[in-house]
Each structure stands twice: as structure tokens, then as C-alpha cells.
C-alpha positions, 0 to 999 in steps of 0.5 A: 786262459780257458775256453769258457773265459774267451767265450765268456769275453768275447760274448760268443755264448749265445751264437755257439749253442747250436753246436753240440760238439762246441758246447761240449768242449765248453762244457769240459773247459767249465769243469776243468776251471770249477776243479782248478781251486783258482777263485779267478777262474771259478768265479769267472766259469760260474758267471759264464753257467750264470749268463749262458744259463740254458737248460743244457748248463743245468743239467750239466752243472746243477749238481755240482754248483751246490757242493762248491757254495757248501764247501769249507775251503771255498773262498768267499768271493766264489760263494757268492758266485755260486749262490748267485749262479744256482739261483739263475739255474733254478729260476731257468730250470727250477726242475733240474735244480735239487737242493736234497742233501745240500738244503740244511747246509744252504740254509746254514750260510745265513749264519756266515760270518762274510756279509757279501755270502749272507747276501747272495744266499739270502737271494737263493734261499728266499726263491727256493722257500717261495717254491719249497717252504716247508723245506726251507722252514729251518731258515726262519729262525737263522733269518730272525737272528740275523736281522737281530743282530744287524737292527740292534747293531751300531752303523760302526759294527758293520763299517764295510756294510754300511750304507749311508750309517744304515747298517747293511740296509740291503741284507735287512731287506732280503731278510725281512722279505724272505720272513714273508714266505713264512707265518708268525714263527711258532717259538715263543722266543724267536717271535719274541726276537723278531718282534723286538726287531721290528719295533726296534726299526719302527723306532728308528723311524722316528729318529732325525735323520743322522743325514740330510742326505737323500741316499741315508733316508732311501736306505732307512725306509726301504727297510721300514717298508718292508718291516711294514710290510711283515706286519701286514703279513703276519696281521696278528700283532696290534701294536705293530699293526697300530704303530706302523699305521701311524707311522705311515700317517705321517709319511702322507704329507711328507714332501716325497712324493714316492713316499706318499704313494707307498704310505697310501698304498700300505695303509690299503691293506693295514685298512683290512685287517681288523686290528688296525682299521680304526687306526686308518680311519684316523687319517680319513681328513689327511686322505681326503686332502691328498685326494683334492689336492695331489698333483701326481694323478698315481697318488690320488688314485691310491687316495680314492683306493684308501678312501674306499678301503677304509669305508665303513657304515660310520663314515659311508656317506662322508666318503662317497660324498667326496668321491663324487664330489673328486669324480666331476674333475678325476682324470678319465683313465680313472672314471670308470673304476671310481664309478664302480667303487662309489656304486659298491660303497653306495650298496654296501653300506645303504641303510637308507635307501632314499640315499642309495637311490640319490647317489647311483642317480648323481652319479649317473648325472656327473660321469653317465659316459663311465655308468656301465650297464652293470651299475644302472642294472644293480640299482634297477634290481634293488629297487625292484627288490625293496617295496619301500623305495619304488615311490622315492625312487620313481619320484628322483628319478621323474625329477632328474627326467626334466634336467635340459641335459640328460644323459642317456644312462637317466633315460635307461633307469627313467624308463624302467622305472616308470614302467614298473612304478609310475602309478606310485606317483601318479596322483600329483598333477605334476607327474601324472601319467601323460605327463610321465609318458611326454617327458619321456617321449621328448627323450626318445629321439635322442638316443641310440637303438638300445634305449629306445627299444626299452622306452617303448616297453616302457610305454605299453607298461604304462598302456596297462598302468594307465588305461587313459594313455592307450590312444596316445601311445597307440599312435606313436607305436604305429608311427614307430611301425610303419617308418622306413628304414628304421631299425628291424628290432624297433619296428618288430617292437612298435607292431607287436606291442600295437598289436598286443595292445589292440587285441588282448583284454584287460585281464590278459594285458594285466598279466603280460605285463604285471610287474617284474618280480624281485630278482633271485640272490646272486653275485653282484656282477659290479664285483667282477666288472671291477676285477676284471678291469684291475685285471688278475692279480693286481685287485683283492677281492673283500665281500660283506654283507651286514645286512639282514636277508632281504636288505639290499638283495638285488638281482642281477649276479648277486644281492647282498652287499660287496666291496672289492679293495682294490690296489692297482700298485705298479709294484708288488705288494701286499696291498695287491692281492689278498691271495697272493696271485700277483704273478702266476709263475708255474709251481716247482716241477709242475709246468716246466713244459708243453709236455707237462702241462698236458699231462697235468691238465687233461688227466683224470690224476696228474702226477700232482693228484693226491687225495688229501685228508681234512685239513683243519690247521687253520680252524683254530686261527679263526676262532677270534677273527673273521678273515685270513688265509684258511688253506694253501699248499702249491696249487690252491690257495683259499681265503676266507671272510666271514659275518655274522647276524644273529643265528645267520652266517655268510661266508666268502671263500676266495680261491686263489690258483697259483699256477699258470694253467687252468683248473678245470672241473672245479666244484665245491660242496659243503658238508654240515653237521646236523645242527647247522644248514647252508647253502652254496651258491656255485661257481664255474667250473673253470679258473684259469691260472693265476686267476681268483674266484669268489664264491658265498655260503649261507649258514644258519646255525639251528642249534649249538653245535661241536663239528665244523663244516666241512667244505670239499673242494675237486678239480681235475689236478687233485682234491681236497678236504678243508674245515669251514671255519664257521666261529662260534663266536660268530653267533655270539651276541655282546651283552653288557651288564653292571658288576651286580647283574653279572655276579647275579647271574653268574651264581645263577650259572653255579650248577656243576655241568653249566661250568667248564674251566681250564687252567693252562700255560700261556703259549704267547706273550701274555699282552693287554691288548692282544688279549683283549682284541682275541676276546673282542674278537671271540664276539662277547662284550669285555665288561670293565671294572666288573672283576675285583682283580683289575688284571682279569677279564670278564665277559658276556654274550649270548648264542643266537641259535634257531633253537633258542638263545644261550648265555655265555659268562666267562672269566679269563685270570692271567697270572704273568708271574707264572705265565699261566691263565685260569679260564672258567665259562659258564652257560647254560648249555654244558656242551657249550661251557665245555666247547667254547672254553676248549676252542678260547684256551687255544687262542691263548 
């Protein structure tokens, strides 16, 4: 017996690193077995490498480790080790461990015909392509094939990998999550494979069960989750989309408890993507159910994160009404996160804002102990911000005062508001100004420092309001001054405003005290209260703003309205992060060490700085839909979202870092063609690692346009260019005609320049529905029974520009016999024929 396995038994590997001399001699009996060609001793050197698994057995070994996994004549046993060994080292030293030559032949073990080798080096192959994808690229297909054959295949094929009569469930796992390294697969026939496999699973889910075993459904839906959760990340399959919603709408009343909580936490994400939102919105009684009735505190938070992530205008005031309603009885470890996000759902999605006003005041009323100031704050910026709800909201907020009970967060909005606006409904006898001053003055006693520092500016407003109550409220300000002991900030307060009260005139008091003015557009400081208490990685941060300027735009950090969908998953997820920060694991060859770090953050270049050129991969993604990952490399990974109103447009960038340090001198600008104006709100200059910020852009498009912006982003680690996609479509208004007056228009379209028209080869499968979510998608209306063909589509819109408005009619012919499309758009703008037809025809 060698050394290494003596050592390796006596478990001795850990106390004897310190010697050099002995680490030698171990180093040489390693080798000496690795050499042997006896599978006994291979197998056990590479698990002594595996376990001792230091920096000094990398780099004694890495280089050798991979030649045995390749090698012809290795025994599959010893593959098996080894694949499992090299991963241990990279994971350990990913620096030291070069896969170079050996890439392709690693990748080739996919197709080995011992499953226990496929299994091991699919573990090996998944790490290095989340590190390396574009290396490992060549593995997507090799992947598809194998998990083809595994779905389509008997529990009798695979007799020794069957588990439970699920064929080598383990294995369907790995390469399902190896798949979401990676987008859609760009061959037609390899995405035409794996989606079949995926529909395959979907329908083995609905199966019954060939067991009543509990080990035979385990099995069966782990491979089903994550089959749901490929669809998710590849977000570009409808069908899918759709049918695996409704597969997990069954799962929410299944008896499992673990599986009610995965189908909610799944449903979280399915609710963002576009395609399959209605979907979720269908099972809104189930959740809400789930909601009233779990048991498992974990499942009814991810209800109230469904509910909330499925929320939208058709639906808003059904929803934060039961999460109110859940909030008088909701566990307090979870208070504060409801009251944040039924805050957020109350401004988003406020058309009325006597409603708005309602519920941030209710909500203050059931759970004023979890209101930060953040919440009370918001709703005093956007009430000062919108003339049409002062008097509403002066005259709610004077009713909630007379409550015997009132929580002191009331007593901070009563004050304030009062202040501004108590002349509002000073008329009524019932809240007349000594009467407002009294119920507010009973209040006063009973609370802290802060609170009775804003009710006394609340009482010399209403000295300029209401001339009539100056000696009242003299009195109490004098009292206030002159009381022993009482807090220093208080009685500067009482003698100053005394004494402001006293000496100045009616004109000068007028103008100290006129009203606050509306507070300037900035980002909503509920988002990052709520992130912050999800914590980096583990909140996906979604804004939208459907309103028109103006509407809803508040001050304080931001006005507009926001919406952060938030999934607190105990394990990773999709439904985690949006950009795919749940771990903040330091880049390949970046920071391995103190040494390294430094050099990559104090530098002006570090050794990763490149200047890139303009990255436009990802425009023609977005010429269909509005959000998705625009740009990602190592470092920076960058969502997007964006609306439309009209010829306006808002966009939400979301920059991800993907290391473990910090960016420093972080800045963005925006560069627009001519046609177009924006505006940038910035951010800060530093975001640590593994962090994500958010950051919005103002568009208007004042006449069409054929570049997009382009968006230039520098920190000190490198830079980069990256194309804005701002959609053309985006600026489309749907019109609906009758066959007649589109025919009638469409021969009104008939000069030669007002045409552009492109007759081309489909690049994807040639799917109804697919088609119809991309021209949906695009932003125009789809008009039915107008075309004679019942197998063509037409459409209409018009761009909205500063300038002027254009009509848009265009006609997709679809021949599936050739797999070809005709596509003829005709506007009445050349430039627009031809620009919109170019960017459609990619799409298709």
C-alpha cells in the first residue's frame, strides 16, 4: 500500500500539510499510483487530491488530472474520479485549473456511453461553463441530445439508472441545469429537439403516477422543476410558458406541502415574463386562498410574493385589499415586507388617488408599528405633488385623527398635512381651524421627540393659515419654551417659532411658510428599503411607470411608479434574482487573492480592462418585448425594462455585478441621435460586489428615428458601449379598423416609397402563436378576419412622435409549405416602411 492511501485511511491529511519535505514524498507516491494503470490505486490518489484538495495539489496535478478523464484506455470507474477530483480543484484553484487543449475532448464525455462518466462530467462541465461559457458552448447541443434520449426512452432502457421507473432522473437534472448556462440554442433542429424534450416532460407530468411511492414523484418533479425552470430562463417559448403555468397551477392545492411552495415560488417569475402573465393571473382565487388558509408561514409568504407579482391595474385594488385584510393577522417577521409592497402596489397602480390616500392611511391604522418612514414619507410627497387629492386627503386623514387609538405614524402624516392643507376643509364647522389644531394638540403629549417637533411646525403653519388661532397656539409655544427639562430641539423650536410669530408681518410670515413646493423626480426610496431588507441577491428589482408625467410623481427618491418583485427562496432560483446575483462568487482568474484584488480595483486598467466596442447583440431581442437581459459578460451583467406612453419613453436599467468586489467610479452616459432627447437620472458612483442597482432614462422621440442610443457605461475595472434598445414599437399606438377601412387605407399607402417589402426564409419554427405575441409584441393591433387568407396577418398602429403621427399598416404572409414569409409594411413615412420592415423581418 502507498503512502497517499495510508495517509488517505488514516485521515492524517490535514495535520501533515505543514510539512513541505512530507508533502513531497506524498506528492511523488500520488504520482507513482496515477502511473500505476491499477483502477484501485488511481481511484483512491485522486480521492486523496480530491479531499486534501489545496492550492499545492492543484498545482502539482491539475495538469495531469485532465489527460486521465480523456484518455481511451481509462477505466470508467477512474473517469468518474477524475471528472469529480477536477472539479474539487477548480472549485478550490479555478486559476490553476486550464482546461485549454483538453475543452473539446471534456465536452465529448457528454456522449459517453457509461452513464456514471456522463454524470460526473456533467457536474464538471456545468461549473466550468458557468465561469467559461463561450468555451464550453459546443456542450449545448451534445446536452439536448442526451436528454433526448434519456425523456423519450423506456424506465427499461436505462435498467441500472432507473430510479423508482424515472429514467436516470439525476443525470435529466444536471443537464437541464447545465441548459441554463446558456440561451435558446440558435440551431433550428437542436431547439426543435429540446423543445420536444421539454414538452415530453410537461406530459409525463400529467401522467398517473406508475408508483404510490414517494421516492417515484420526488424523482418525477425534480426533473419537472427544472424543466420549468429552462422555460423560464429561456422566456421565449409561449406555449411552454403557458403549460408549464398551468402545470404549477395544480401543484397549489397539492398535499405536499414542499410542493406548494416550489409551484408559488415558480409562478413568481413565470408572472414577469409577458408571455405567460395572464396565465398566472388565473390562479389569483387559488393564491389568495393559500394566503387565508396555509398553515406553513414560508408558504404564505411566497403567496403574498405571488400575489404581488401578479398584480396588475385589472386586478390592483383586489389584491391589496387581501393583503391588508391577511396583514391584521400575517406573522410579524413578515409585517414590515407586506407594508412596503402593498405601499408600492398602492402607487403603482393608483388611478384614483382618493384610494391610494385610503390605503397607505389603513395601512398606517393596521401594522403603524412596521410603516417605516419611507412609507409615510412617499405618501406626503405625492399628495403634495397632486392638487386634486390635498382636499381628500386633508379631510381622511382629519377623520382617522379622531380614532381614541391612533398610532403615532397617523399623527406624523395628520401633522403635516394639516399644516399644508387645512384650509382645504376649513369651511365645515366640523373641522374648523381650532378645531383641527385641538385634535391634534390632544395628540401631542403622547409622543416621542420627533413627532412633537413636526407638530409644532405644524402649528405655526396653521399661525399663517388661520390668523384667528395665533393667540392659542402662542400660548402653547411659550409654555413648550419655557418647560424645564424638556428636550433642547423642542424648545429651540417653541422660541423661535414664538418669536417668528411676534415679530414678523403678515407678508414675511406668508413667505416663510408658503407652501411646500412639489418635490423633484427621483427614485422611490420604498424600492431600496425593500431590497435592502431582501438583501443583495435574494430581491428582483422590476419598475414601472404607466403613467403620464406628472401622475404619481412624488418626491422623495423618486416619483413614478415602481414595483420590486420580490422572492425571498431559501434556495436558489430563478425567481430569486433578475440578474442572476444570488451568489457573488469572484470571476475566473479575477480574484483568487488579496494580491489580485488589489490590483483589480485600485488600478486605473486592471488586467481585465478592455475597451470594448458597441455592443448591439441584444437590440434586435427587444424589438418585440420589453424587458430581458441586454449585456452580460464576466463582470457586469445589465437588465432592461422598458414602457411606452405615446411619443415618451422609460426605461430601467439594472446593473448586476458579478464579482466579489467592489466597482468603483461607476458612471453611465447616454448617447442619442438627434431625433431623440433623454434624460439620465445617475446613480452612485460605487456598487459593491455582488450588488444591483437601478437606474431610469427618460426618452422622447421627436421624430422617427434609425440609430438607437447608444449607452456608455465606465467603471474603474473596464468599459463599455452598449445599444439602448428603445423599440420602435414601443412608440406604436394599436388601431383597430374594419377590413373596409383598412383596404381603404391600405390603397391610400399605394405610392412606391411609402412601401418596403421583404420576402425571406424563416429562422424559427413557423408557430401561430408565437407569431402573434412577436407582432402584439411589436405594439400594433392584430386585426382578425380582415385578410382574405385566413393564414396571413394584418396589422395597424400609429407612431407617436413630437413631430407628428405615422401610420403604420403591415401584412405578414407565412408560407409553411416552403418555410418562407412575405412581409409588406406600408406607412406614411418611406424611412419608416423600410425601418420597421428591416427590424420585423429579424424577428422572424
Amino acid at each position: 500500500t502507498t503512502l497517499c492511501q495510508m495517509l488517505l485511511y488514516k485521515g492524517y491529511t490535514n495535520k501533515i500539510l505543514f510539512n513541505s519535505e512530507l508533502i513531497r514524498l506524498i506528492n511523488n507516491a500520488i504520482k507513482n499510483d496515477l502511473s500505476s494503470r491499477n483502477p484501485t490505486f488511481m481511484c483512491l490518489a485522486l480521492h486523496c487530491i480530491a479531499n486534501v484538495g489545496s492550492r499545492e495539489m492543484a498545482e502539482a496535478f491539475a495538469g495531469e488530472i485532465p489527460r486521465i478523464l480523456v484518455a481511451g484506455d481509462t477505466m470508467d470507474s477512474v473517469k468518474q474520479s477524475a471528472a469529480l477530483c477536477l472539479l474539487r480543484l477548480y472549485k478550490a484553484s479555478p486559476d490553476l485549473v486550464l482546461m485549454g487543449e483538453w475543452t473539446s475532448r471534456v465536452v465529448h464525455l457528454l456522449n459517453d456511453q457509461h452513464m456514471g462518466v456522463v454524470t460526473a462530467a456533467i457536474s464538471l462541465i456545468t461549473c466550468l461553463s458557468s465561469k467559461n461559457p463561450d468555451e464550453f458552448k459546443t456542450c449545448v447541443s451534445l446536452a439536448v441530445s442526451r436528454l433526448s434520449r434519456i425523456v423519450s426512452s423506456a424506465s427499461t432502457d436505462l435498467q441500472d439508472y432507473t430510479y423508482y421507473f424515472v429514467p436516470a432522473p439525476w443525470l435529466s437534472c444536471k443537464l437541464l441545469r447545465l441548459l441554463q448556462c446558456y440561451p435558446p440554442p440558435e440551431d433550428g433542429a437542436v431547439k426543435g429537439r429540446l423543445v420536444e424534450c421539454l414538452e415530453t416532460i410537461l406530459n409525463k407530468a400529467q401522467e398517473p403516477p406508475k408508483s404510490k411511492k414517494v421516492q417515484h414523484s420526488n424523482a418525477k418533479n425534480a426533473i419537472l422543476f427544472e424543466a420549468i425552470s429552462l422555460i423560464i430562463h429561456y422566456d421565449s417559448e409561449p406555449n411552454l410558458l403557458v403549460r408549464a403555468c398551468n402545470q404549477l397551477g395544480q401543484f397549489l392545492q397539492h398535499r405536499e406541502t414542499n410542493l406548494r411552495y416550489l409551484a408559488l415560488e415558480s409562478m413568481c417569475t413565470l408572472a414577469s415574463s409577458e408571455f405567460s402573465h395572464e396565465a398566472v393571473k388565473t390562479h389569483i382565487e387559488t393564491v389568495i386562498n393559500a394566503l387565508k388558509t396555509e398553515r406553513d408561514v414560508s408558504v404564505r409568504q411566497r403567496a403574498a410574493d405571488l400575489l404581488y407579482a401578479m398584480c396588475d391595474r385589472s386586478n390592483a385594488k383586489q389584491i391589496v385589499a387581501e393583503m391588508l385584510s391577511y396583514l391584521e393577522t400575517a406573522d410579524y417577521s413578515i409585517r414590515e415586507e407586506m407594508v412596503l409592497k402593498v405601499a408600492i402596489l398602492a402607487e403603482k397602480y393608483a388611478v384614483d388617488y382618493s384610494w391610494y390616500v385610503d390605503t397607505i392611511l389603513n395601512l398606517i391604522r393596521i401594522a403603524g408599528d412596521y410603516v417605516s418612514e419611507e412609507v409615510w414619507y412617499r405618501v406626503i410627497q405625492i399628495v403634495i405633488n397632486r392638487d386634486d387629492v390635498q382636499g381628500y386627503a386633508a379631510k381622511t386623514v382629519f377623520e382617522a385623527l379622531q380614532a381614541p387609538a391612533c398610532h403615532e405614524n397617523m399623527v406624523k402624516v395628520g401633522g403635516y398635512i394639516l399644516g399644508e392643507f387645512g384650509n382645504l376643509i376649513a369651511g365645515d364647522p366640523r373641522s374648523s381651524p381650532l378645531v383641527q389644531f385641538n385634535l391634534l394638540h390632544s395628540k401631542f403629549h403622547l409622543c416621542s421627540v420627533p413627532t412633537r417637533a413636526l407638530l409644532l411646525s405644524a402649528y405655526i403653519k396653521f399661525i399663517n393659515l388661520f390668523p384667528e388661532t395665533k393667540a392659542t397656539i402662542q400660548e402653547v409655544l411659550r409654555s413648550d419654551s419655557q418647560i424645564r427639562n424638556s428636550d433642547v430641539e423642542l424648545q429651540q423650536r417653541a422660541v423661535e417659532y414664538l418669536k417668528l410669530s411676534s415679530i414678523a408681518s403678515t407678508d414675511v410670515l406668508a413667505t416663510v411658510l408658503e407652501e411646500m413646493p412639489p418635490f423633484p423626480e427621483r427614485e422611490s426610496s420604498i424600492l431600496a428599503k425593500l431590497k435592502k431588507k431582501k438583501g443583495p441577491g435574494a430581491v428582483s428589482v422590476e419598475l414601472e411607470d404607466g403613467k403620464e408625467r406628472g401622475e404619481l410623481n412624488g418626491g422623495g427618491d423618486r416619483g413614478g411608479d415602481a414595483a420590486i418583485a420580490a422572492s425571498n427562496a431559501s434556495t436558489p432560483s430563478p425567481s430569486a434574482d433578475l440578474l442572476g446575483l444570488r451568489s457573488a462568487a469572484p470571476v475566473s482568474g479575477v480574484a483568487p487573492s488579496a494580491g489580485s484584488l488589489l490590483v483589480d480595483v485600485f488600478s486605473e486598467a486592471g488586467p481585465a480592462a478592455s475597451s470594448a466596442g458597441v455592443n448591439d447583440d441584444g437590440f434586435l431581442r427587444f424589438v418585440c418585448k420589453n424587458n430581458g437581459v441586454l449585456f452580460e459578460n464576466q463582470l457586469l451583467q445589465i437588465g432592461i425594462k422598458s414602457e411606452y406612453r405615446q411619443n415618451l419613453g422609460r426605461m430601467y436599467l439594472f446593473y448586476g455585478n458579478k464579482t466579489s468586489v467592489q466597482f468603483v467610479s461607476f458612471s453611465t452616459t447616454v448617447s442619442c441621435p438627434g431625433e431623440l432627447q433623454s434624460h439620465i437620472l445617475q446613480l452612485e458612483p460605487l456598487v459593491e460586489g455582488g450588488a444591483q442597482v437601478q437606474q431610469v432614462i427618460n426618452i422622447e422621440c421627436l421624430t422617427d428615428f434609425i440609430d438607437a442610443p447608444l449607452l456608455n457605461i465606465k467603471f474603474r475595472y473596464t468599459h463599455a458601449r452598449v445599444c439602448v434598445p428603445l423599440r420602435y414599437g414601443g412608440f406604436f399606438q394599436p388601431t383597430e379598423m374594419a377590413a373596409a377601412d383598412f383596404f381603404q387605407r391600405w390603397k391610400q399607402l399605394s405610392q412606391p416609397q411609402q412601401e418596403a417589402q421583404k420576402i425571406f426564409k424563416a429562422s424559427h419554427g413557423m408557430d401561430t402563436e408565437v407569431l402573434k405575441a412577436k407582432l402584439l409584441g411589436l405594439g400594433t393591433a392584430l386585426l382578425e378576419n380582415v385578410d382574405p387568407n385566413p393564414e396571413n396577418y394584418v396589422c395597424a398602429g400609429v407612431i407617436q412622435t413630437k413631430a407628428q403621427q405615422v401610420g403604420c399598416l403591415l401584412r405578414l404572409e407565412p408560407n409553411a409549405q416552403a418555410q418562407m414569409y412575405r412581409l409588406t409594411l406600408r406607412s406614411s413615412k418611406d424611412t419608416v416602411s423600410q425601418r420597421v420592415c428591416d427590424l420585423l423581418a429579424e424577428q422572424f
